[in-house]
C-alpha positions in Angstrom: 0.0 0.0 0.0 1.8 3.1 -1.0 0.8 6.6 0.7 0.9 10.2 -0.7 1.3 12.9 1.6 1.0 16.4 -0.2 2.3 19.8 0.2 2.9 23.6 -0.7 -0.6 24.8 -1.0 -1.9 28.0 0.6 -3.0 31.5 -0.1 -1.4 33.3 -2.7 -3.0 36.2 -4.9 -3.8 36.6 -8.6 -1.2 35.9 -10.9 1.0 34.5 -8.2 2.9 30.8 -8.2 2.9 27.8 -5.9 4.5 24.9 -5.8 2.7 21.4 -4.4 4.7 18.3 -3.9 3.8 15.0 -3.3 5.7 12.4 -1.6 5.4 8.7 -1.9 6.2 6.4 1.1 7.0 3.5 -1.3 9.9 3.2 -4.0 10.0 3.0 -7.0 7.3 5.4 -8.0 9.3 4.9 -11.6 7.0 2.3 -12.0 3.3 3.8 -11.4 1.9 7.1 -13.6 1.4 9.9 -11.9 -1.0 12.3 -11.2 -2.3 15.7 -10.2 -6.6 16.5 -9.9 -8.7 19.0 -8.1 -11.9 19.2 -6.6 -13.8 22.7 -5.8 -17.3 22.1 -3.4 -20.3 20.8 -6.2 -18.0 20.1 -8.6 -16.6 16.8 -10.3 -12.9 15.6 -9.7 -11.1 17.5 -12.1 -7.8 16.1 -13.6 -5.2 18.5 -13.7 -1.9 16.9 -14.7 -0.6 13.6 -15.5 3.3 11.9 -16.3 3.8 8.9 -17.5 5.8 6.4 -15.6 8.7 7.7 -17.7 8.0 11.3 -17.3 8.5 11.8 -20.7 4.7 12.4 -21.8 2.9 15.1 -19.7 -0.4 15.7 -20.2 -2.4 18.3 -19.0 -6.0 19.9 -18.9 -6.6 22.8 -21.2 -7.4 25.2 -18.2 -4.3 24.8 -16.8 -1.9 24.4 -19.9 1.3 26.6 -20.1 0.7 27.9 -16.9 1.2 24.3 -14.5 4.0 21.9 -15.0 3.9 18.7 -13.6 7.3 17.0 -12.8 8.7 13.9 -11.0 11.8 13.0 -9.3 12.7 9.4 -8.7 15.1 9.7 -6.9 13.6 11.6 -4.1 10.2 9.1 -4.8 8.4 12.8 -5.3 6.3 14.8 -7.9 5.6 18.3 -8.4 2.9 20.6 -9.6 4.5 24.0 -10.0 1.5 26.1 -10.9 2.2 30.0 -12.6 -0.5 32.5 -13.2 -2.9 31.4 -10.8 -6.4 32.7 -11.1 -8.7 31.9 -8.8 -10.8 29.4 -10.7 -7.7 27.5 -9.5 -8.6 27.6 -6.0 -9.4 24.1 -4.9 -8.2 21.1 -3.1 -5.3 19.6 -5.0 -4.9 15.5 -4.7 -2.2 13.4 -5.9 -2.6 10.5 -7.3 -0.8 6.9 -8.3 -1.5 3.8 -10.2 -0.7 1.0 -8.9 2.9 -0.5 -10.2 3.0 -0.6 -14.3 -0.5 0.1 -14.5 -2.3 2.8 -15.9 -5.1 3.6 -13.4 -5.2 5.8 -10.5 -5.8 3.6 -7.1 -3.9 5.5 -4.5 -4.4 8.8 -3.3 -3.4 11.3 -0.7 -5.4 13.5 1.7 -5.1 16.7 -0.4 -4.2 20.5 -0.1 -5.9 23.4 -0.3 -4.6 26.1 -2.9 -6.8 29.5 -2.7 -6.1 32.5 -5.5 -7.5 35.3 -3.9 -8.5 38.3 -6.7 
């Protein structure tokens, strides 16, 4: 069972950046996609990010493209969102997520943090 503990959300206003990481308490994480989403109250899960297990094909959605970058390192069994020109229609709670090893669906996922773009 692998656990995801994030961080780096908070208050920040328009325009500014942030920085969430998310640390897994299993290695490798080479082995399972990654993956960023976002929930605001009434709304669906929305998926933000994704990288593949060998980082080399992000994906993101179109709300949030050229402004967020999603990026992994192995080596430290972590993945990043940093996030640029927030608006806040970004403020929400921010999961991570991981599939389980060489598999393609999300089954694990942390407890989330809160990100809030103030205008």
């Amino acid at each position: 069972q692998i656990q995801l503990v994030e961080s780096g959300g908070g208050l920040v206003q328009a325009g500014g950046s942030l920085r969430l990481s998310c640390a897994a308490s299993q290695r490798p994480i080479e082995t399972r996609a990654m993956g960023w989403f976002r929930r605001t109250p009434g709304k669906e899960r929305e998926l933000v990010a994704t990288i593949s297990r060998g980082g080399v094909t992000p994906d993101y959605a179109d709300s949030v493209k050229g402004r967020f970058t999603i990026s992994r390192d192995n080596t430290k069994n972590t993945v990043y969102l940093q996030m640029n020109s927030l608006k806040p229609e970004d403020t929400a709670v921010y999961y991570c997520a991981a599939s389980r090893a060489y598999g393609s669906t999300y089954a694990y996922w942390g407890q989330g943090t809160q990100v809030t773009v103030s205008s």
